[in-house]
Structure formats: structure tokens, C-alpha cells
Backbone bond lengths (Angstrom), bond angles and torsions (degrees), N, CA, C in turn:
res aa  C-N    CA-C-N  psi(-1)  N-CA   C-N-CA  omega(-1)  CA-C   N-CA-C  phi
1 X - - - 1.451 - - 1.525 109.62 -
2 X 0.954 122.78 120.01 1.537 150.57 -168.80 1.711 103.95 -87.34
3 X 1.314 114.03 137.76 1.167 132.85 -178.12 1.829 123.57 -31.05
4 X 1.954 92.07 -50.04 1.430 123.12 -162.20 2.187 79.10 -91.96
5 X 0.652 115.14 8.58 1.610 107.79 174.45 1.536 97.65 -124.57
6 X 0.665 165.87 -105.36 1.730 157.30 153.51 1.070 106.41 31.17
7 X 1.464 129.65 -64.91 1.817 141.65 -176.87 1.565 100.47 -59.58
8 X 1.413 120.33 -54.11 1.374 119.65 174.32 1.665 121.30 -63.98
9 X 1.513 111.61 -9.41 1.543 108.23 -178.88 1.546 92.24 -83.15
10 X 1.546 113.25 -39.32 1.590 114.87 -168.33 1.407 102.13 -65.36
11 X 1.574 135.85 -48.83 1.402 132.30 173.19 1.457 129.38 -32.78
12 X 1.685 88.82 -43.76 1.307 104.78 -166.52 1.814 106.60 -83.01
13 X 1.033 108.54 -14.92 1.355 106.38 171.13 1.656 127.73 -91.18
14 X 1.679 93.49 -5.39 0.918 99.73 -179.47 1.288 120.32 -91.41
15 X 1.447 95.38 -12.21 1.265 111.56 179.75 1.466 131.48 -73.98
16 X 1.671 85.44 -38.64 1.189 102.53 -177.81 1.631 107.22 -52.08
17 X 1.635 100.20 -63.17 1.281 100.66 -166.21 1.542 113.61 -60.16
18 X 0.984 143.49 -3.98 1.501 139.45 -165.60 1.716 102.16 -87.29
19 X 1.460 106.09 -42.12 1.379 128.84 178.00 1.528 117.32 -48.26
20 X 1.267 101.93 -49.90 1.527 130.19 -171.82 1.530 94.51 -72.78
21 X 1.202 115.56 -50.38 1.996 113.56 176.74 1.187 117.82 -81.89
22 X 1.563 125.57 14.84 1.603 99.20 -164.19 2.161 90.97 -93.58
23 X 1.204 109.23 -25.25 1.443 105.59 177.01 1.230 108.39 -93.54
24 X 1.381 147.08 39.73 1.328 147.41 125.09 1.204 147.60 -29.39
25 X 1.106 152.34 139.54 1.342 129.12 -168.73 1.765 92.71 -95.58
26 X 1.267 131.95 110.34 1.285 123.42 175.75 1.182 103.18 -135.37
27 X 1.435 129.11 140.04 1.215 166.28 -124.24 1.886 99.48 -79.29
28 X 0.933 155.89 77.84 1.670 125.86 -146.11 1.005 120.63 -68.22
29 X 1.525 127.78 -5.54 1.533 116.71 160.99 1.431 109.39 -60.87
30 X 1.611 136.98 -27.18 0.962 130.51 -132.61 1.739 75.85 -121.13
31 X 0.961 137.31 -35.02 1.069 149.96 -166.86 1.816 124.63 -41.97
32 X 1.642 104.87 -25.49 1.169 149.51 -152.89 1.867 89.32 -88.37
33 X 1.588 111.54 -47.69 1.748 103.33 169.64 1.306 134.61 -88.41
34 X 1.682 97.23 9.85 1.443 108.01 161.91 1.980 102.93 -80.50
35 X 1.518 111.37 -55.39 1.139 99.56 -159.96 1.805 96.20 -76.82
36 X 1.074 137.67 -20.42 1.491 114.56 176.64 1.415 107.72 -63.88
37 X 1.347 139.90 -36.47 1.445 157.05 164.95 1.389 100.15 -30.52
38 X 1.392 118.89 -69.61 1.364 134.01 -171.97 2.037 99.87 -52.68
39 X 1.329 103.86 -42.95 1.463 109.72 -172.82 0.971 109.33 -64.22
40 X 1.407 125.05 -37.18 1.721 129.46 -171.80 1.649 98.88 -84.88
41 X 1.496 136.88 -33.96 1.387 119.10 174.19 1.340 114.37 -64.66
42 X 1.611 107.83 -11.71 1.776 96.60 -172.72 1.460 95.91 -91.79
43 X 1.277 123.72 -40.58 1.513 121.85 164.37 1.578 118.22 -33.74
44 X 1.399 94.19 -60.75 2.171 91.09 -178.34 1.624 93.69 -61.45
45 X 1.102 151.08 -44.16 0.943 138.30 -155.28 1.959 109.98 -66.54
46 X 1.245 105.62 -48.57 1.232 135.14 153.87 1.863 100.57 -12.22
47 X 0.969 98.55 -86.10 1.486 127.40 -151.20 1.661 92.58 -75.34
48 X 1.198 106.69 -19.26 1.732 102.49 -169.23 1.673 86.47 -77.75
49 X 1.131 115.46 -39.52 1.257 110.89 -160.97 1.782 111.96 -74.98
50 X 1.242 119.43 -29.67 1.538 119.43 162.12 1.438 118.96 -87.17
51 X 1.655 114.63 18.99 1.406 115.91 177.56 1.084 124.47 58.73
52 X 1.221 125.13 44.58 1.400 130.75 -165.01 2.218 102.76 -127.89
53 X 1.393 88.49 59.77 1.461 91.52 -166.73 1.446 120.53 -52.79
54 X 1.335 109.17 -40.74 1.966 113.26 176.41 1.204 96.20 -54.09
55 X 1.482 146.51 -62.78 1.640 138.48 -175.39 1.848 116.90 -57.34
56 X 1.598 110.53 -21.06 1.382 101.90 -167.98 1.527 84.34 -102.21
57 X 1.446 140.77 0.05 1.426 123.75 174.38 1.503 98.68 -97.02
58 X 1.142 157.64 -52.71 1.212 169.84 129.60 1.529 87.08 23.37
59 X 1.600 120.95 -89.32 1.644 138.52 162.11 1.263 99.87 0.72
60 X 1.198 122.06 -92.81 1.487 137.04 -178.98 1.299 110.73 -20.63
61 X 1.914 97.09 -73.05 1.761 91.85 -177.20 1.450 135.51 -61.36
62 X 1.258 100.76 1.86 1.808 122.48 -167.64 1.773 91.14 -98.22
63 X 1.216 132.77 -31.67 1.031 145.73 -154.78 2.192 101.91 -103.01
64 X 1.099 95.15 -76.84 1.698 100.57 148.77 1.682 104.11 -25.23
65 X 1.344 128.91 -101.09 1.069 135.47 -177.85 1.730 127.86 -39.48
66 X 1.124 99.91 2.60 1.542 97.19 164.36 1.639 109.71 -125.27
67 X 1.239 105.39 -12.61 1.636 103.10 168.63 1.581 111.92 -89.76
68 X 1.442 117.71 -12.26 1.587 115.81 170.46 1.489 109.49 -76.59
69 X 1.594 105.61 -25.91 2.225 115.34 -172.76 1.674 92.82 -67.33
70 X 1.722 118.93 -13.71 1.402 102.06 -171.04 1.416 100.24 -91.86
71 X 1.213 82.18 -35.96 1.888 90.91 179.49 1.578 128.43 -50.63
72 X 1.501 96.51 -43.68 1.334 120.59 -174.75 1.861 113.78 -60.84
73 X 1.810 102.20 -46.52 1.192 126.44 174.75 1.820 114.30 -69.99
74 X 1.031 107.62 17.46 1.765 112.44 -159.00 1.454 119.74 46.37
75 X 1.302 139.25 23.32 1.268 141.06 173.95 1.599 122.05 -63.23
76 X 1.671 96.07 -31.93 1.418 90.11 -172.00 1.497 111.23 -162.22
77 X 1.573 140.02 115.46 0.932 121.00 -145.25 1.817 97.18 -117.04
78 X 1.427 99.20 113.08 1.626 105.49 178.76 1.542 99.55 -130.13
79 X 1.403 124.10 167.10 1.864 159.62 -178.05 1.696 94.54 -111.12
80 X 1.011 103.88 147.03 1.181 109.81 -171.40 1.965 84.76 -117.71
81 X 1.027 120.86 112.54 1.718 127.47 154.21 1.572 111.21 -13.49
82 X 1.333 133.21 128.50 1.321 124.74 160.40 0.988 96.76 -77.69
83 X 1.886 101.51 169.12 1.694 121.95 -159.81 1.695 89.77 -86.67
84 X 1.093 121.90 -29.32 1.781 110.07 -173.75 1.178 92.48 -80.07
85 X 1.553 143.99 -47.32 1.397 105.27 -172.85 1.882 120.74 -75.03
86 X 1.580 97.16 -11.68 2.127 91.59 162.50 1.100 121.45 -67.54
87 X 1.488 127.77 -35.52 1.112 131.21 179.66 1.462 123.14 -70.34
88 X 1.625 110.11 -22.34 1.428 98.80 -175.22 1.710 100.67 -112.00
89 X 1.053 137.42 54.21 1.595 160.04 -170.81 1.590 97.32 -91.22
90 X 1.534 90.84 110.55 1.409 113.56 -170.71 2.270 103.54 -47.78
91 X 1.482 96.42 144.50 1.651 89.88 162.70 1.809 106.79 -88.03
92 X 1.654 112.53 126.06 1.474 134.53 161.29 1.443 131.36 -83.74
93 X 0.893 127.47 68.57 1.821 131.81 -177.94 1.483 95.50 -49.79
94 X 1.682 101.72 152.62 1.284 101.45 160.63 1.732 94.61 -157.91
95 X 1.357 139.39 170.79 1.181 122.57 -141.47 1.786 84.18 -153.14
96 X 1.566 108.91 152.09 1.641 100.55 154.60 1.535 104.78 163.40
97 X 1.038 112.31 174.27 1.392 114.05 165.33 1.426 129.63 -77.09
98 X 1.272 101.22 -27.38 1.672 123.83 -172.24 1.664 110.06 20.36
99 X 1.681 104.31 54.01 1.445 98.05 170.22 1.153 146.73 -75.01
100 X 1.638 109.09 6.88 1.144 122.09 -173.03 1.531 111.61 -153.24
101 X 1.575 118.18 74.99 1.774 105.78 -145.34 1.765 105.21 -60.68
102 X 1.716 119.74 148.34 1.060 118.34 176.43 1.445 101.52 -148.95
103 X 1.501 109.05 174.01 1.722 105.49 163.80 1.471 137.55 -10.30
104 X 1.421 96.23 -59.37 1.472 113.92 -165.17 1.806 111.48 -83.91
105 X 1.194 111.81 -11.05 1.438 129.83 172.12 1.663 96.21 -76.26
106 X 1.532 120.16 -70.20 1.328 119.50 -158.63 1.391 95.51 -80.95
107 X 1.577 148.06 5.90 1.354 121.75 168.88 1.830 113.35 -106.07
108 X 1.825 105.27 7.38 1.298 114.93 166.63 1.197 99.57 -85.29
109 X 1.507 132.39 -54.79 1.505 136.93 -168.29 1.515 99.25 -59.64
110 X 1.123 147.08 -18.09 1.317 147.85 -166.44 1.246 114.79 -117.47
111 X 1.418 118.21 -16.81 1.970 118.42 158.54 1.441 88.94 -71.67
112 X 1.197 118.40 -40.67 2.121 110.40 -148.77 1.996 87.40 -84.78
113 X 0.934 100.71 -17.18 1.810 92.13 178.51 1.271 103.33 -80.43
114 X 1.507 139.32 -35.92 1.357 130.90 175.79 1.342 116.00 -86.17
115 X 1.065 128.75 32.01 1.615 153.09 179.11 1.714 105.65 -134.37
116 X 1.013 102.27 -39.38 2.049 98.84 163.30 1.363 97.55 149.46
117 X 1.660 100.20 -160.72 1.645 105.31 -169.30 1.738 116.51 -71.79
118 X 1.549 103.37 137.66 1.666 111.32 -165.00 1.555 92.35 -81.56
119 X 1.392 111.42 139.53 1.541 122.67 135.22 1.292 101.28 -111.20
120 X 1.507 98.07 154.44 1.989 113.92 172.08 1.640 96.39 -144.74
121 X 1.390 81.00 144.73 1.326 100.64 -172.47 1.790 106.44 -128.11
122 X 1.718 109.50 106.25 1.320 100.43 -153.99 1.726 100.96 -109.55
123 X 1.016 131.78 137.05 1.183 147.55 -157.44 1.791 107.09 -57.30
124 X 1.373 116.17 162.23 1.345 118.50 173.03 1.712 115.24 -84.83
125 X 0.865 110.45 161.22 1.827 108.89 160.11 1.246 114.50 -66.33
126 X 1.565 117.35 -41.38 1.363 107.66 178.15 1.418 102.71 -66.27
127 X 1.187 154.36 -67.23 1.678 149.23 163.12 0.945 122.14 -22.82
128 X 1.280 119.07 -41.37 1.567 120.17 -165.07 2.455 88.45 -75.26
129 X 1.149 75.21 -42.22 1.956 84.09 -172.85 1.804 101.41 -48.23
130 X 1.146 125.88 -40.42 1.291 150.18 -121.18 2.023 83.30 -101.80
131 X 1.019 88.02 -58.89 1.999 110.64 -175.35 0.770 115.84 -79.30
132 X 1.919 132.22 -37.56 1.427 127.03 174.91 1.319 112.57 -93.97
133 X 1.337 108.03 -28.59 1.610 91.30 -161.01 1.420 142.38 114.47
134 X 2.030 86.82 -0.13 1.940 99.42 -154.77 1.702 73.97 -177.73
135 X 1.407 76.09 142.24 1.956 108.15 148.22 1.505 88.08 -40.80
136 X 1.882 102.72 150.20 1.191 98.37 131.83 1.469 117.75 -121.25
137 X 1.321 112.30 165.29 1.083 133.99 179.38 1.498 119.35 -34.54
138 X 1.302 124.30 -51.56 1.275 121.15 167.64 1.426 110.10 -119.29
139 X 1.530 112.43 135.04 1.586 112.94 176.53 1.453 126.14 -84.54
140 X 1.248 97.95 171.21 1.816 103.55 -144.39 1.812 102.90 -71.46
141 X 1.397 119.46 -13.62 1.338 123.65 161.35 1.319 128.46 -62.99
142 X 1.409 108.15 -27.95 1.514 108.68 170.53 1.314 112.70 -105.90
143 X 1.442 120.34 -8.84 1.524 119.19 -173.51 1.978 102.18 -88.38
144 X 1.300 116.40 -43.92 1.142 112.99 161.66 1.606 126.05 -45.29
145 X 0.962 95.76 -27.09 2.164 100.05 -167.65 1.537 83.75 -92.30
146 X 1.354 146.09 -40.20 1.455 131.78 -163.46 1.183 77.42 -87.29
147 X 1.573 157.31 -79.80 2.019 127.33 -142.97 1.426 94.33 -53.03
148 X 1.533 139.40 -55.03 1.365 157.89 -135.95 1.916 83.35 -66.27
149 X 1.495 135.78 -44.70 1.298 150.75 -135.11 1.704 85.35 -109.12
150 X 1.251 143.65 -0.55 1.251 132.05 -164.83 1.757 95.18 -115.39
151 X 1.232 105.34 144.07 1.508 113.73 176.99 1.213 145.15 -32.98
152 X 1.687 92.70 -49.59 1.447 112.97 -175.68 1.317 107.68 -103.45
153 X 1.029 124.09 15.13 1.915 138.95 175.00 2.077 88.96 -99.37
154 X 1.361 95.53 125.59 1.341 118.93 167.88 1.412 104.17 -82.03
155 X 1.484 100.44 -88.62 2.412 107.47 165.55 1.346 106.54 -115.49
156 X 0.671 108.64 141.67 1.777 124.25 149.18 1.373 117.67 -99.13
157 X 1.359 117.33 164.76 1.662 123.71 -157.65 1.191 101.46 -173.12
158 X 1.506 123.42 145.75 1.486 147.58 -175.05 1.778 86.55 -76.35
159 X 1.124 89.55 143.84 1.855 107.02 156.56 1.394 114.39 -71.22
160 X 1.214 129.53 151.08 1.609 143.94 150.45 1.692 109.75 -50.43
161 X 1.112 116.98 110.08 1.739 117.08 176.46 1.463 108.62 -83.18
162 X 1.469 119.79 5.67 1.809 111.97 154.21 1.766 114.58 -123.46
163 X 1.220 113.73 -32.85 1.243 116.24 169.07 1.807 134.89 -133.78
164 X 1.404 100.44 105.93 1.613 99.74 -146.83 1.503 96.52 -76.88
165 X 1.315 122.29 -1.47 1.724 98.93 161.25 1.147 124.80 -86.35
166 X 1.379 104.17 1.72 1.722 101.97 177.92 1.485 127.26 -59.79
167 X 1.234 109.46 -23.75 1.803 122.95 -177.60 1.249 90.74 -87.02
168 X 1.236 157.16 -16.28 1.339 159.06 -109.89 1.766 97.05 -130.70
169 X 1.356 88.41 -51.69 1.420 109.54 -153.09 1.731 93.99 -84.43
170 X 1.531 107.63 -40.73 1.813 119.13 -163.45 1.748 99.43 -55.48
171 X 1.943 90.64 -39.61 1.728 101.31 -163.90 1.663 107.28 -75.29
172 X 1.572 105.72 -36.93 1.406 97.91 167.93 1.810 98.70 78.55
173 X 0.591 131.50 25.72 1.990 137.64 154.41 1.130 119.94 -20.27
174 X 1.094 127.34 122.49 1.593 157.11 -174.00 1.930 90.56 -64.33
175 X 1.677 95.06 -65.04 1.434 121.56 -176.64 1.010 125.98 -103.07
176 X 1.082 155.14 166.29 1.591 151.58 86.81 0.944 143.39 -74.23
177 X 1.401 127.53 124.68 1.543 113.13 -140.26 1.719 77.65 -122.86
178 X 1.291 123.72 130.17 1.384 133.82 136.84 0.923 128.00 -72.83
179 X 1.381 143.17 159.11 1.377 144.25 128.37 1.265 131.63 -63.88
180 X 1.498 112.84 161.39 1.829 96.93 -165.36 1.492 113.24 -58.58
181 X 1.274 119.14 -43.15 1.293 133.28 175.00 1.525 134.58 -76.41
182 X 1.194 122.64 0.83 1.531 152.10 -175.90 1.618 103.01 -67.52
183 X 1.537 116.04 123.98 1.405 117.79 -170.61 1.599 119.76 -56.38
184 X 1.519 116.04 -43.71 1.530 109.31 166.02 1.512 132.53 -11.62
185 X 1.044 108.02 104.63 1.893 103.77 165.20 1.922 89.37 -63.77
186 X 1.299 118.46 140.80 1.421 128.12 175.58 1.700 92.56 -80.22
187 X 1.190 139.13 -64.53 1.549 123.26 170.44 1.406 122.98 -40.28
188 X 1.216 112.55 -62.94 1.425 92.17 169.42 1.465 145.83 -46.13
189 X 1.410 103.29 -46.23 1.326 126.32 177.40 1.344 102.98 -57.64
190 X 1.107 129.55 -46.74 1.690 132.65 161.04 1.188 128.97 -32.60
191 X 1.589 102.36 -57.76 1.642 127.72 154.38 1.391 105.59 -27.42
192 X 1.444 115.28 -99.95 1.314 114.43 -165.11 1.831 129.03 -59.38
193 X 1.263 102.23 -5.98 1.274 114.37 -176.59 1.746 99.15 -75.46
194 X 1.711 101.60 -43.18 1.887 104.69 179.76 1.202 94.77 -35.25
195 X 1.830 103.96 -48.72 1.799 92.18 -131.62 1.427 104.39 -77.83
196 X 1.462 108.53 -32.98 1.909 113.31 154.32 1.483 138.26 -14.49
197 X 1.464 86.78 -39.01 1.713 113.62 -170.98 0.880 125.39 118.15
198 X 1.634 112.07 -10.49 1.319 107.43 -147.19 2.081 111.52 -112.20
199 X 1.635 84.70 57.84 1.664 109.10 -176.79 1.644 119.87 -47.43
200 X 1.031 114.49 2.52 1.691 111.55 158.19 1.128 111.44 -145.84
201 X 1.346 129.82 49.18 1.041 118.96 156.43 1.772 110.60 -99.20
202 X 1.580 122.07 144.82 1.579 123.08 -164.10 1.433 96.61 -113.45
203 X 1.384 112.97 115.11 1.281 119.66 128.55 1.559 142.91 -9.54
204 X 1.047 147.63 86.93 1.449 149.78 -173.79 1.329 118.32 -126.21
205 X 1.164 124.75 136.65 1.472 128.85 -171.55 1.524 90.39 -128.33
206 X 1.278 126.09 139.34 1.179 144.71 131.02 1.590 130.90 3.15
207 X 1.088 148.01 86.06 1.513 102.56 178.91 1.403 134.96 -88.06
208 X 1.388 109.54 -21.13 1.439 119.18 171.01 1.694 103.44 -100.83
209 X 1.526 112.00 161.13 1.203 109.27 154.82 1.819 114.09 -106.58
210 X 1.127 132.81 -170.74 1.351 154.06 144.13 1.373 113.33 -55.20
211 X 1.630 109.93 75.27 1.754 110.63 -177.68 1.654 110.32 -61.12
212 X 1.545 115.00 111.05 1.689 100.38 159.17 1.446 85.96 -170.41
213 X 1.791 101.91 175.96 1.387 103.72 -146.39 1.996 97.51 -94.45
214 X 1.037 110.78 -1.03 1.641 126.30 -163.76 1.581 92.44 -104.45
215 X 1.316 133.05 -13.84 1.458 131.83 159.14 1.421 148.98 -38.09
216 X 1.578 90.00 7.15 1.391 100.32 -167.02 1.724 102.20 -149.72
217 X 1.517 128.09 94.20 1.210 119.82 162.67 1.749 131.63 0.23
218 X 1.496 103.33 -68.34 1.518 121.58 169.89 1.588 101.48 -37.18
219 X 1.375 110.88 -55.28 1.660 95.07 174.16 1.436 165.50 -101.15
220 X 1.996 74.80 5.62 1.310 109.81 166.60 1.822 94.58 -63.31
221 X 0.971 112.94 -84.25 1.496 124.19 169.69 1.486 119.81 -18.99
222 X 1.281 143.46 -51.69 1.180 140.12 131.90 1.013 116.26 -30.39
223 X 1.637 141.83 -72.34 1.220 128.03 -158.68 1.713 102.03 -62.30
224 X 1.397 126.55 -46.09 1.377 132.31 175.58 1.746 100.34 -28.97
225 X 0.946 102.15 -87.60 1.523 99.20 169.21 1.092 148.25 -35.65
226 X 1.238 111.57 -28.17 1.875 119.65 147.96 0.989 131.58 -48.75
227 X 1.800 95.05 -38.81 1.933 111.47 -158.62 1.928 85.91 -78.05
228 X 1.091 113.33 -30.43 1.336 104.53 -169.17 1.356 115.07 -121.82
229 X 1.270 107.40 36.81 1.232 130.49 149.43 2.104 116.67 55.52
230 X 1.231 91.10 39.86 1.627 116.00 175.81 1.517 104.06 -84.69
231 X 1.181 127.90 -5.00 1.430 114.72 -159.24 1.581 91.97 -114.19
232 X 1.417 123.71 144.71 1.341 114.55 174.87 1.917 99.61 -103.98
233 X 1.515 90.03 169.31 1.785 86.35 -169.34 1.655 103.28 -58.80
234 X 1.349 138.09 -5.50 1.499 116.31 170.34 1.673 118.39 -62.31
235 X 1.619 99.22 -44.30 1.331 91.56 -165.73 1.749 99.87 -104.48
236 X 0.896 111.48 62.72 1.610 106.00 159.45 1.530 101.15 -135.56
């Protein structure tokens, strides 16, 4: 376990706990070291990202230490995670095109973050062409660096444009996290993963999705076109 993985077990706990308090009933004078708390996890997060680990652990403990003053004061009663169970936080794959990031993208990346550390594995243009049917809209060089730029994303990674278990197999996944709607048969995908090698890694599908009407690229993209009036009255 590597330095820049240690700092992220502490983030992530910090995270946790901030999450767990923000619907609390806490006092609102007192209320004030939840949200500086919250300020210092976005800070370590900050700093994790320019590698500057002594400043993003510092964060943490500044952040830690004002959610224990609630604790201490009876405001709010949380466990702080031991460091062996952060450190050993299962790896979560999760897979997609994410050509158009929305809701329903960041509340899959955020079940598979409270299940352990995310890999994503985001599709090529040539694939994405292959499956939809169309360009997409944004290419897989910039669509990878925006999941890669989201919180609960550990790495992100281009897909294989001849064999899409190959990233699968390199990352070696604890999990796989589907979405409810994600083409995989979950048996199959199991199947070929055995024959990969990759004999414990579990299958998981989703069961709910993120209900809203902006959930779906296709209609982000449509509606774009309404607002600006590309669509003639047949196809709207």
C-alpha cells in the first residue's frame, strides 16, 4: 500500500463520516464544524490531486478533529473506521460510455464508492460508434479525463477497441458493478471473466437506477436541440 493509497483511505473516511452527519439534527451554532469539516475534505482532496500528500493529510486531520469536538460535545455520535479495514477496500469496476455526464452516472459512481475503491473503464469512440450507431458527441480522450476528475473515481481508463475484457482483466476487480440497465447478462459476464482468470471476481448489478428525466444522454441531446430549435415539429 502506497502512500497516495493510505491518504485516500483517510479521505475516504472522511468522507464517509461527513456524509453520515450532513442530515443530523445538529445544534446550528455547532453546525458551523460540520461545514468547515466538509471544507477541509474538499481541501485534502485538492492537494491529493497535485500530489502534495503532507498538505492533503494535515486536511484530513483538521477535518477528523472537528467532527470528534462534535462528538466530544454529544452532538453527534460516529466510530471512526479502522485503518486495516480502509486499507483493505475491495477494488469496484464500473464500465460505460458516460458521454454525456448526468445524475444517473454520478449516483452509480457513488454506490460503487461505498463498496470500495472505483475503477472505470470508459469506452472508445470506435466502440461507442460500433454500439450506438453515431459519433458520439464527446470523444473518449476527453470523456475519460472528466469520470477520472470526479471524486469517487480512483482511475479511469480507455477501453480495448478489440477486446473489452482486456482492461477488465489488467485491473483485476474485486467487483463489477453494473447498472440496472447495462447490457451484460451478470452470468455470463462471470463466465468469461472465470475463464480470464479472474475466479473471484463478483458480478453485481445495480438494482435501482437514479429516476429523472435528464438520465439519459439521448435526451440530454434531444432536449439541446429543442432549446435551440434544430428539431422540426415532426420530430419532437
Amino acid at each position: 500500500m502506497n502512500d497516495r493509497e493510505r491518504i485516500e483511505a483517510y479521505i475516504a473516511n472522511l468522507e464517509r463520516a461527513v456524509k453520515s452527519l450532513e442530515e443530523n439534527d445538529i445544534d446550528e451554532k455547532y453546525r458551523v464544524l460540520l461545514e468547515n469539516a466538509k471544507a477541509y475534505l474538499s481541501d485534502a482532496k485538492y492537494y491529493l490531486s497535485r500530489n502534495d500528500y503532507f498538505t492533503a493529510l494535515a486536511c484530513v486531520a483538521y477535518g477528523e478533529g472537528l467532527i470528534d469536538s462534535l462528538r466530544h460535545i454529544g452532538e453527534v455520535n460516529i466510530d471512526w473506521k479502522p485503518l486495516s479495514s480502509l486499507l483493505s477496500r475491495p477494488k469496484v469496476l464500473v464500465a460505460g460510455s458516460f458521454e454525456i455526464l448526468h445524475p444517473g452516472h454520478i449516483y452509480l459512481l457513488e454506490k460503487a464508492w461505498e463498496i470500495g475503491r472505483v475503477y472505470v473503464i470508459v469506452s472508445r469512440d470506435s466502440n461507442f460508434e460500433k454500439f450506438k450507431g453515431r459519433k458520439p458527441a464527446i470523444p473518449d480522450k476527453y470523456r475519460v479525463k472528466i469520470v477520472g476528475s470526479i471524486r469517487y473515481v480512483h482511475k479511469a481508463v480507455l477501453g480495448d477497441e478489440k477486446d473489452y475484457l482486456k482492461p477488465v482483466v489488467e485491473i483485476s476487480p474485486d467487483i463489477v458493478l453494473l447498472g440496472p440497465d447495462q447490457w451484460p447478462d451478470k452470468e455470463k459476464l462471470e463466465e468469461e471473466l472465470r475463464k480470464r482468470g479472474l475466479k473471484e471476481t463478483k458480478v453485481v448489478r445495480l438494482e435501482k437506477s437514479y429516476e429523472d428525466d435528464v438520465c439519459r444522454s439521448s435526451k440530454i441531446i434531444r432536449r439541446i436541440l429543442e432549446i435551440h430549435g434544430c428539431l422540426d415539429e415532426g420530430q419532437r
